[in-house]
N, C-alpha and C positions, 0 to 999 in steps of 0.2 A: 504494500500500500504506500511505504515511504516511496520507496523508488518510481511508483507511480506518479507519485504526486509534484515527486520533483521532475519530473521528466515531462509532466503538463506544464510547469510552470517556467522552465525552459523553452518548451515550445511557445507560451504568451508571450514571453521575453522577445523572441522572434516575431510574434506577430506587433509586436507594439513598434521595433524597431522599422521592420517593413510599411507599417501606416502612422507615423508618429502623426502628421497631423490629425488626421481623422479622431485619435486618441485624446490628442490636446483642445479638440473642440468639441469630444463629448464632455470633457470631466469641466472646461469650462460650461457648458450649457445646466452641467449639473449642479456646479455652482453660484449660479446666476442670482437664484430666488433666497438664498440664505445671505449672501455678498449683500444683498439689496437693502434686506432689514438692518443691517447693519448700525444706521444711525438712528434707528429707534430703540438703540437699548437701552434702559434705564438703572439707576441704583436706590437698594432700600436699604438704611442701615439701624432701619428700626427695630426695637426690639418684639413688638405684633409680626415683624416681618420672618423672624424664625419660629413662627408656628402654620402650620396647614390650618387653612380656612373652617376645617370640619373639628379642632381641637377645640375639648368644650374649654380649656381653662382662656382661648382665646373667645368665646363664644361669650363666656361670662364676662371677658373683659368689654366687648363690644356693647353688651347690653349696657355696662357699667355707662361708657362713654356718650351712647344713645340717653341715655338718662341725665345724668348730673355733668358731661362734658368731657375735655379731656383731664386726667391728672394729674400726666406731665405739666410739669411747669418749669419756666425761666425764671432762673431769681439771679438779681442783680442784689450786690450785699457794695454798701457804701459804708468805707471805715475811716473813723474819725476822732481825733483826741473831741470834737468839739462840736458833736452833733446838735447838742441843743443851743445853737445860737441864728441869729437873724441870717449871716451870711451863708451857713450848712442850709437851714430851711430856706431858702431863695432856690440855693443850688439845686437840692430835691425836687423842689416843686417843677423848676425848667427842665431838668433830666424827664420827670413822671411826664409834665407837656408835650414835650420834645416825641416820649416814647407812642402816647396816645397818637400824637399827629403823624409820624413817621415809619410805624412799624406796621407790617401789615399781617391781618390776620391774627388780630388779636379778639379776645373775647373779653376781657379785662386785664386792670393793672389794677395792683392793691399796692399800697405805701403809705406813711405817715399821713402824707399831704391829702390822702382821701379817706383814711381807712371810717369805719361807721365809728362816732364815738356815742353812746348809747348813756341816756342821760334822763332824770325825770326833771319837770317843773308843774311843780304842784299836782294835777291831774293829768297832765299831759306827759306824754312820753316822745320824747326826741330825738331821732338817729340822724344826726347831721355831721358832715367831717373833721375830723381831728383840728384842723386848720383853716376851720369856716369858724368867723372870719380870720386870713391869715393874718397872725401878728404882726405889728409894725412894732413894739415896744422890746427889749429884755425882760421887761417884769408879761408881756403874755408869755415870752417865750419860758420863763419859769414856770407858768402854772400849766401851760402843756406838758414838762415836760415829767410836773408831778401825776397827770393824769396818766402818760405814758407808762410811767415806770411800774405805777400802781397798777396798772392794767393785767389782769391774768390771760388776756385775750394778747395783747400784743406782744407780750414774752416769748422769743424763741421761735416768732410768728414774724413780727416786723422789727423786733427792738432787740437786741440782746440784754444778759440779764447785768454785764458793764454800764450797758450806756452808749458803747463806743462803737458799735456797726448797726446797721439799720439796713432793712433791705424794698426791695422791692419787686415782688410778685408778679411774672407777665403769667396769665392765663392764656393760650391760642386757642386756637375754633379747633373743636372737635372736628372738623368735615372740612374736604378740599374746597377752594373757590375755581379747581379749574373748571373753564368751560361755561364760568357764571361771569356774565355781564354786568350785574347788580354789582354796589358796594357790599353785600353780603351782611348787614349790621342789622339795621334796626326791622326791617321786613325777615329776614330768619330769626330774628328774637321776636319778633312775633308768633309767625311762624309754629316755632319751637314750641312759644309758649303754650299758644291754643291747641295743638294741636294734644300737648302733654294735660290739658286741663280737659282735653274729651276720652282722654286715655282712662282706660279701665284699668285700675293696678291691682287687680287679681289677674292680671297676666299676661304675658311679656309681648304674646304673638304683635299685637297691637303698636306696641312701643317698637321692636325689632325690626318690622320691615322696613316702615321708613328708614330708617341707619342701614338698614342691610342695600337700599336702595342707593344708597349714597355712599362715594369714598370719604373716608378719613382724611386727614390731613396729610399731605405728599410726602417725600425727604426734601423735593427741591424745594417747594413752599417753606419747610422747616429751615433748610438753606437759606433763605432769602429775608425770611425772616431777623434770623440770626448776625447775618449782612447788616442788616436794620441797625438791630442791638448793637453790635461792635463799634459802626460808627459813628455811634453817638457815644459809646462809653470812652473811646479816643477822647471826643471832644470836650469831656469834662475832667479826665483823670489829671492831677495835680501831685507836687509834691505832698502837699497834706489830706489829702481826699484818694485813697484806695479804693478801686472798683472791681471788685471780681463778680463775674458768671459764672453762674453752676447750673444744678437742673441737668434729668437726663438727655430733654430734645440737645441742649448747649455740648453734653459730651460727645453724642451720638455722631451731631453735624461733625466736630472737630476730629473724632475718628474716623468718619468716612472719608474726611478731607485728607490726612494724616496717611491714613493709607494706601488713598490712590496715589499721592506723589510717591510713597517710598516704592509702592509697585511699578507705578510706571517707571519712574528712575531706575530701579535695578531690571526691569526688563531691558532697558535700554542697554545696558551696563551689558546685562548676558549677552544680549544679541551682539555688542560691540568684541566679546572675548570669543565667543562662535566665531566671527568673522575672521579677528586676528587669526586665530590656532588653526582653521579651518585652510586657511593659507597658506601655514606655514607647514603643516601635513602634507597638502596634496599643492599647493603651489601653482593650483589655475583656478581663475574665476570662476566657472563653473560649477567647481567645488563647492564655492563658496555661495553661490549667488542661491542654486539649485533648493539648496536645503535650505536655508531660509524662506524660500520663497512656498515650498510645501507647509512650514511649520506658520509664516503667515498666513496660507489659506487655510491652514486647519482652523487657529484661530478664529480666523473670519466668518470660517461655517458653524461654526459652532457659536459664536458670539451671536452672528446673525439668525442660528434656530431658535436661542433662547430669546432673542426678539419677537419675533414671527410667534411663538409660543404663548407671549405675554409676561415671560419670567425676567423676573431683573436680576440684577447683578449683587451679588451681597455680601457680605464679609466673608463669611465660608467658599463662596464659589470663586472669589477671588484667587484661590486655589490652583483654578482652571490652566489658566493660560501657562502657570509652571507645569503642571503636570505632564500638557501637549507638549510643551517643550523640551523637556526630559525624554518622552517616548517618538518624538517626531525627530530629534537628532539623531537621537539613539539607532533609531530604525537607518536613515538616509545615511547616516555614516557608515553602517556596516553595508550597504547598499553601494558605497561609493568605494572605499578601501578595497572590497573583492573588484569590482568595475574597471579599477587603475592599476590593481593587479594584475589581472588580467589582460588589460589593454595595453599595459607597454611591454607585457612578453608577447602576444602575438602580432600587437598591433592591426586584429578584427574585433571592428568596436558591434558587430553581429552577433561576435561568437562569443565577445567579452560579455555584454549584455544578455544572451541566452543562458551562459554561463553561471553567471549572478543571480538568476533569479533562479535556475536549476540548484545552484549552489545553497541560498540561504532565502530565496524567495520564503519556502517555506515556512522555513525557522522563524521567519520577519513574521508572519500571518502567523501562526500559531501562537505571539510572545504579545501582540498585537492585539488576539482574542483572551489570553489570560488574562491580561491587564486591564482589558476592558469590562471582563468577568470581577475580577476584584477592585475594580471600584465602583461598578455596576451594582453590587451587592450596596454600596449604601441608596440606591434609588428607592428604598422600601422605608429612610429611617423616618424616624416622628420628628423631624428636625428638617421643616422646610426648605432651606438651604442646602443641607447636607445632604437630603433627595435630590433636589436639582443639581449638587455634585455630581452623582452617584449617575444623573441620567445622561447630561449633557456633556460628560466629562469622559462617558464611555463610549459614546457619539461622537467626539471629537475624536478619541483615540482611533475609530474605525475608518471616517474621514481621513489622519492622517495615515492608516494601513492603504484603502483606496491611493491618495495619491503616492504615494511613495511606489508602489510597484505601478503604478500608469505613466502620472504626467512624470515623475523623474525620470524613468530611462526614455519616457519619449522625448524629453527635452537633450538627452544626452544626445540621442540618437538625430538630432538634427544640427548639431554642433561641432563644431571642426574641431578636432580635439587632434594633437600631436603626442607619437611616443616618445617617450622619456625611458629611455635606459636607465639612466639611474636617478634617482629620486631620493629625497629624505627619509622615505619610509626604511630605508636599509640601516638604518641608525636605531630606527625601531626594531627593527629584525633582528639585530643583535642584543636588544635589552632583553626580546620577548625569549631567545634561547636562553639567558643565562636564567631569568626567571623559571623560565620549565623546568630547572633543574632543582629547584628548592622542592615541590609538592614530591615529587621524586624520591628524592633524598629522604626528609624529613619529615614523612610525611605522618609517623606515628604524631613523632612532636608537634605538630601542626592542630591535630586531631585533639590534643588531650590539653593544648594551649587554649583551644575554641572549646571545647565542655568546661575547663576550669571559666572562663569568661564569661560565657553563657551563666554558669552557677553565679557568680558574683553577681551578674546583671539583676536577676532576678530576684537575688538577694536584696541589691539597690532599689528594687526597683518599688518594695512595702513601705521606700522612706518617701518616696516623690509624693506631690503634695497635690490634691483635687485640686481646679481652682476655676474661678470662673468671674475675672474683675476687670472688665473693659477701663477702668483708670488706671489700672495701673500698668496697661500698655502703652501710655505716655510717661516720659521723662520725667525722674522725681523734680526737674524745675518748671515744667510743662505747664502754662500758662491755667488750661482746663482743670488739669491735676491739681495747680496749686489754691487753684478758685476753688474747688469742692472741697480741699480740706482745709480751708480757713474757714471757709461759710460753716461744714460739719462740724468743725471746732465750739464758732461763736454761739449759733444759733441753733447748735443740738440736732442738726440732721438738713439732707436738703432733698432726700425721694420717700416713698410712701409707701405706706397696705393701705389698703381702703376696705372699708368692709360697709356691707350691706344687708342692714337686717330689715325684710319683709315682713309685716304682721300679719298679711294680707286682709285687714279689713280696713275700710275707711276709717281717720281721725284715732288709726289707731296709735300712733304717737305723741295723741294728747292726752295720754292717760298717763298719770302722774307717778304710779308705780313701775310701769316700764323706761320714766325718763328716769326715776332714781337710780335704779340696775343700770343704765346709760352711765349716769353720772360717777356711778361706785365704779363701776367698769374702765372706765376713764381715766379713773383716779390710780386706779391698781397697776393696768399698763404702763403710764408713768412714773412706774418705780422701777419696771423690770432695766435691770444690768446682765450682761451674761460674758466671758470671756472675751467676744468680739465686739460687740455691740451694746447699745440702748437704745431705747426708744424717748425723744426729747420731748415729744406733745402730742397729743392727744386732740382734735376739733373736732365735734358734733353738733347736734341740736341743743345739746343740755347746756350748752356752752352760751347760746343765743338765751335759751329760757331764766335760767341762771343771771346772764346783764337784765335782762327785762325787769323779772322780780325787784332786783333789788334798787333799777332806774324808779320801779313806783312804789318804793318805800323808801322814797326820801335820799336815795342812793346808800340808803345807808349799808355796810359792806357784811352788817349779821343776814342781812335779807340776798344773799349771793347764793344762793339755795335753789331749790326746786319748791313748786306749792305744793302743796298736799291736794287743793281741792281740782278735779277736773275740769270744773267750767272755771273757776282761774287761769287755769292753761290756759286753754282757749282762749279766753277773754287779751290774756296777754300777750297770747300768740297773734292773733287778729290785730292789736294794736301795735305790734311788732312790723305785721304783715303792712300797715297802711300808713306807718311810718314815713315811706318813701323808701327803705333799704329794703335791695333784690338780694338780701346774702340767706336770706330764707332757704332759694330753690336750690343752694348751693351744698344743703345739708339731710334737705328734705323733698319729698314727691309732691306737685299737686293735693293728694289726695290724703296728704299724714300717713300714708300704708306705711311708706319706703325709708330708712334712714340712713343718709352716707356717713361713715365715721373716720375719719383721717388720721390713719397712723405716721407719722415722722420721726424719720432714725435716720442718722447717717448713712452714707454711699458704705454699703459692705459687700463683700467678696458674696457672689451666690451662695457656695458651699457653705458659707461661714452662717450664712442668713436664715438657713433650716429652722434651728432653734427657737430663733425668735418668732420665726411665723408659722412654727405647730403650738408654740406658746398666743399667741394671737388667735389660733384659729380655736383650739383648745378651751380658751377662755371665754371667748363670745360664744364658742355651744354651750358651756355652762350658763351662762348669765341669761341668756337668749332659748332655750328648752325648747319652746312650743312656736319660735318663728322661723322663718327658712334665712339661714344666715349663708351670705356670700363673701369670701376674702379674694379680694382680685388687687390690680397696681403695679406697679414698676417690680418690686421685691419677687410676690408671688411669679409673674411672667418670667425672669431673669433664672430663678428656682428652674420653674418648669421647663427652661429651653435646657442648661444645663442637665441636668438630669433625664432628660430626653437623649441631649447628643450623647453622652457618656453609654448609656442601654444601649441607643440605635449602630454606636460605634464597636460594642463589644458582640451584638448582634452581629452587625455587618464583618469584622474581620472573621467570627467562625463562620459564616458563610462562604466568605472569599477563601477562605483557608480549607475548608471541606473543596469546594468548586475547582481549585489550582491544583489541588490534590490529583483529582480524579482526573483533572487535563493531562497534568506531567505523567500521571500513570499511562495515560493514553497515546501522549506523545513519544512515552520512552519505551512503549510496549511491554510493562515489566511493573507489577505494583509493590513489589521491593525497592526496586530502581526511581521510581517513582517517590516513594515515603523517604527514601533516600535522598533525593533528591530536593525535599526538602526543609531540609537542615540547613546549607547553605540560605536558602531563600528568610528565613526566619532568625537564621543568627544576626544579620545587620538590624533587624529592626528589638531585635531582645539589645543589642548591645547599645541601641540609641537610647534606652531605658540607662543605661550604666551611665552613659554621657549627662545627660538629662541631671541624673541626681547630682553624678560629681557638681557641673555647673547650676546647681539648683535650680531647674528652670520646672515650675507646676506645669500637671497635663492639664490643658484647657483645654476651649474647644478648639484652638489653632493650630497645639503640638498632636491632639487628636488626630486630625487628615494628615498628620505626615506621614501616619503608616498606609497612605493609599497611594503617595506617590512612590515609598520604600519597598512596598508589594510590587509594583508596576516595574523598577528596575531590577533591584532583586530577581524575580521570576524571568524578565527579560535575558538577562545576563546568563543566567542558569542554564534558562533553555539554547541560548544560543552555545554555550559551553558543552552542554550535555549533548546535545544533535549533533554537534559535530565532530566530539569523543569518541559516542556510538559509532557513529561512519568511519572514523578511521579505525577504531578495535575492531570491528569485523571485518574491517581489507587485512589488516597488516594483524590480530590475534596479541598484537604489544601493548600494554595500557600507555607504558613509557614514551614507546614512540607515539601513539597517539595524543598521548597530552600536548606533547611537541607538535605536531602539527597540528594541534587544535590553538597554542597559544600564537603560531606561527600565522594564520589565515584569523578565525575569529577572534584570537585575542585579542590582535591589535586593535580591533576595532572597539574592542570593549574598552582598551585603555586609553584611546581618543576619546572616546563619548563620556567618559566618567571625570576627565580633564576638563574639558572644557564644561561639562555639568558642573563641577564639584567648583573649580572659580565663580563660575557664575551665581553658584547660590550662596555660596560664602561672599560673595560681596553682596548682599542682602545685611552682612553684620554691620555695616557701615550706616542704615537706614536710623532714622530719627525714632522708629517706633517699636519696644521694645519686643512685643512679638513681633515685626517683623524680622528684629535682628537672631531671635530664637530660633524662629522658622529658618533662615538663611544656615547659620552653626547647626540646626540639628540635621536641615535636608543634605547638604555636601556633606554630613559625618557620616552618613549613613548612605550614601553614594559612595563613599571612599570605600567603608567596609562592607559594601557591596562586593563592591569589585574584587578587595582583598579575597572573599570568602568565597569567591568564581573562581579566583587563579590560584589561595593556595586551599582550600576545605574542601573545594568542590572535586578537585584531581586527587588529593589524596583520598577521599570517601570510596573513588573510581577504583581505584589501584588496590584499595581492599576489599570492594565489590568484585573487580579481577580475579584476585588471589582466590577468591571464595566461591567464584565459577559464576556468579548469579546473572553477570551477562552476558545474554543468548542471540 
């Protein structure tokens, strides 16, 4: 069947040479429609954007959003020895102006200058702003600044509990404006409103569709936004006035930002050491031009399907373009090295080209399909990115198997190519003999160096650490990084749990018992400490009800309480309600069914975050018994992606790993030979485990996918090692000499493609962003010991498979 199939595929070698155009204009025609969508591909680097449409805990958060808005939020934190004076309040109030007039797609802004300040006079109760009227005196700005301080609402909210930063709160529209002509403001706050006051909240269907009819808010809109915010924080930052942004939309934007440029930059970077090396191997343009020009149209099919599909580009799948590039060199170089072989000992570039593909055609498509199979296997994960890895990544890999045996040898075969007697490669020729002599030689010691290794790795491998903390993939001086932990610092946290307790009956949150359990509940959370974290505040309904009371009893601060009697509530609720302050619907449903509760803790590592939010959930089942409680927000999601990818990824490798199994058994004819075969394939990536620890670098979900680029060369390398071992042990019955002529013809090409791999990802350590400097050190480390465990594990395993007869 081998011999078969290489003897077809010599013959296509032939037939491609004989019609190179006819060839070059089918596989252009075929590439037409993917090339085309090209520039409509999009990026989401939002954190809803790593879950599948159909995941409830995304389900619930959508509802959440349909309901009370989004929860993300922008917090700008202004610090200052000297907040409470006339010249700070000026500056605030033109910042908040400034923000209102210039930033789009906003839903609100909360800060000093507006916040509700909630107040009685005699029978009347009055929510008017902080700063209504704004002071012109020091002596107003004193008695504000006693209201502030005293305030249990603005503590850790808008004020710190110093004095000395103060922030201010951007809300954005839950829902995109693309496509909307209107200003989108006061007609959807309409809108919204009526439509939430005709809303039955005994059940969701009603609320749902609308939001399911409509997008969310874009990444470019959060972009552009964000554009907004910056340039106005320039224009006010001072020697005496510190301005940091935090908030996840603010980190989200600067990650995506952060690591398109280190990506694009080091792709460039690759492509530029491809090119060099590529030259200085083979020493004609062609060489050089050919392979590139395959692994850009891989690229572009594949970029261009996930447009045409509707799938954007996301932090995980950014993955992509290295991977193709790893297995599209990889391929075209061992494609080109036999080719030039070939082509300057007979100087027929017919027979050289039928040769080539009779040669390792095979081996190419087979290394091609394995590879495609293991990272195929993540197209199933619960981790919407890492499926669209797992599909479009295995897609692009058979795109690059397509051209490589088409449009490359038909572009060779129309090109005037001259023999070269002697060439550079003979300087390889002599590395690659003296190397064949070590698996040879030493090949026990070889063997018992890679198990004692292997043991260590995995030894090391119980200390590496989960992790899962998009901050601190920036630079500990990193403007974003240094804004969230000053803010997390001053003001006790700056992202959220949100929880949602349903009564499901009307007005049923003006019952005075259920707001107590609100208020105790409130009070308790705000104590929890745990190793990693706290939670800094706590805002609900009770919170509103609580200022009320005590605004109509004289403000006095013993009446800061909840009422005992129900139509009290009510009563104070309703004159809360007519007050003029909309922060009612910001806590509560139309209908009193629904209550939002706002948990705030500082920015923590997902892994870390467990704790806190089985503790949150834990607590509101107890308090809350008989209503349907929902925990949804930034925390929970971030939880749920993590621990998604981690399942879906140890899913997916015993699937790739059972799948490459049964391939290599099939390819080596032999399921000894086969299980045998790989050891090799899995010691590089057991030993990136070793690396990993020594440099402490946590498994995220970034160092996650390296083992699907580690599989893809690994497997590669093997098979091309082990195919053409097999073929010479059955001519010549030598393991010896066969290793030699395997390291002789496909070595080399292994040890060009892992060169020029291995620089190109190792300069990825150079990048600004600290996973991608990881990514860079782990992927080349594990490309090196790739290759090591091809030339010396995988010959010596041979040579006592030999000894032992087992191959036939």
């Amino acid at each position: 069947m081998h011999n078969k199939l290489e003897t077809l595929m010599g013959k296509f070698g032939a037939f491609v040479h004989d019609n190179p155009l006819k060839v070059i204009f089918v596989v252009l025609a075929l590439l037409a429609a993917p090339l085309y969508h090209v520039p409509q591909i999009k990026m989401d680097t939002s954190t809803e954007g790593f879950m599948h449409p159909e995941d409830p805990v995304l389900i619930e958060y959508n509802k959440f959003r349909a309901q009370f808005g989004r929860d993300e939020r922008v917090v700008l934190a202004l610090k200052s020895d000297d907040i409470f004076s006339l010249k700070f309040l000026t500056t605030l109030k033109e910042i908040h102006e400034e923000i209102e007039e210039k930033v789009p797609y906003l839903d609100d802004v909360t800060s000093l200058y507006n916040v509700r300040n909630t107040r009685g006079d005699g029978d009347k109760l009055i929510t008017d702003d902080l700063l209504e009227p704004f002071p012109t005196t020091q002596e107003d700005v004193a008695r504000i600044k006693k209201q502030a301080m005293a305030s249990h609402f603005y503590k850790d909210l808008l004020i710190s509990a110093d004095g000395k930063m103060t922030t201010i709160v951007i809300e954005t529209d839950a829902y995109s404006h693309e496509g909307d002509t209107s200003t989108g403001s006061v007609d959807d706050e309409f809108a919204e409103g009526f439509g939430d006051d005709s809303t039955d909240s005994s059940t969701d269907s009603q609320l749902v569709e609308p939001a399911q009819a409509r997008a969310f808010l874009t990444d470019a809109e959060n972009h552009e936004l964000l554009e907004a915010i910056h340039t106005i924080v320039k224009k006010y930052e001072a020697d005496d006035l510190k301005i940091y942004v935090a908030g996840s939309p603010a980190v989200n934007n600067a990650l995506k930002a952060q690591m398109q440029a280190d990506m694009q930059k080091f792709m460039r970077i690759t492509f530029l050491i491809i090119i060099v090396f590529l030259f200085i191997m083979f020493r004609r343009a062609s060489a050089v031009f050919y392979p590139l020009l395959v692994i850009i149209l891989s690229l572009l099919a594949t970029v261009g399907t996930m447009a045409w599909a509707g799938t954007a580009f996301k932090l995980p799948t950014q993955i992509v373009p290295s991977l193709l590039l790893a297995v599209s060199i990889g391929a075209t170089v061992h494609i080109l090295s036999i080719f030039f072989d070939r082509f300057n000992t007979t100087g027929d570039k017919k027979e050289a080209i039928k040769y080539t593909l009779g040669h390792s055609g095979l081996a190419i498509a087979m290394t091609s399909v394995t590879t495609a199979i293991g990272v195929g296997s993540f197209s199933g994960s619960e981790v919407a990115p890492i499926a669209d890895l797992g599909t479009f990544a295995s897609f692009g890999v058979m795109v690059s198997l397509f051209l490589t045996l088409t449009l490359l040898p038909a572009l060779l075969s129309i090109t005037k190519l001259k023999q070269k007697k002697k060439t550079q490669a003979g300087v390889l020729d002599a590395l690659m003999k003296k190397l064949a002599i070590v698996p040879i030689k030493y090949y026990k010691s070889i063997i018992a160096v890679s198990f004692a290794l292997v043991a260590l790795a995995l030894f090391s491998a119980s200390k590496i650490e989960l992790s899962h903390n998009p901050l601190f993939w920036f630079q500990p001086d990193d403007y974003n990084r240094v804004s969230t932990i000053e803010i997390d610092k001053a003001m006790n946290g700056s992202v959220t749990i949100e929880i949602v307790v349903d009564t499901k009956q009307e007005n049923g949150w003006n019952n005075p018992e259920r707001l107590n359990k609100l208020n105790v509940f409130s009070a308790e959370l705000e104590k929890y400490v745990d190793s990693y974290t706290h939670i800094g505040k706590v805002v609900s309904l009770a919170t509103i009800v609580k200022e009320t009371n005590r605004a109509l009893h004289e403000n006095k601060e013993e009446f800061y309480s909840i009422p005992n009697d129900a139509n009290l509530v009510s009563q104070e609720l309703l004159l809360f309600e007519n007050s003029g302050s909309d922060d009612l619907e910001d806590v509560v449903d139309s209908q009193f069914s629904k209550a939002r509760i706002t948990v705030k803790l500082p920015w923590t590592d997902a892994v870390k975050s467990y704790e806190v939010l089985n503790y949150v959930k834990s607590e509101a089942a107890k308090t809350f018994p008989n209503d349907t409680v929902v925990t949804t927000g930034m925390i929970p999601l971030l939880i749920n992606t993590f621990a998604n990818s981690v399942h879906s990824s140890v899913t997916s490798y015993l699937i790739a790993f059972i799948l490459i199994t049964f391939m290599m058994m099939l390819i080596l004819g032999s399921v000894r030979i086969g299980l045998l075969s790989m050891i090799p394939n899995l010691t590089p990536i057991i030993l990136g485990l070793l690396i990993m620890s020594v440099a402490n670098i946590p498994l995220d979900m970034f160092t996650l996918l390296i083992g699907s680029i580690a599989i893809g060369l690994a497997v590669d390398d093997t098979i091309h090692f082990m195919h053409n071992f097999r073929r010479y042990y059955l001519d010549s019955g030598d393991a010896n000499r066969a290793i030699e002529q395997t390291f002789y013809t496909t070595g080399k090409a292994m040890v060009i493609t892992t060169i020029v791999l291995a620089l190109g990802f190792f300069a990825y350590m150079m990048a600004n962003m600290i996973s991608v400097q990881n990514f860079g050190l782990l992927t080349g480390s594990v490309i090196v010991l790739a290759l090591l465990a091809d030339l010396l594990l995988a010959p010596a395993l041979m040579i006592v498979a030999a000894k032992r007869g087992w191959i036939k």
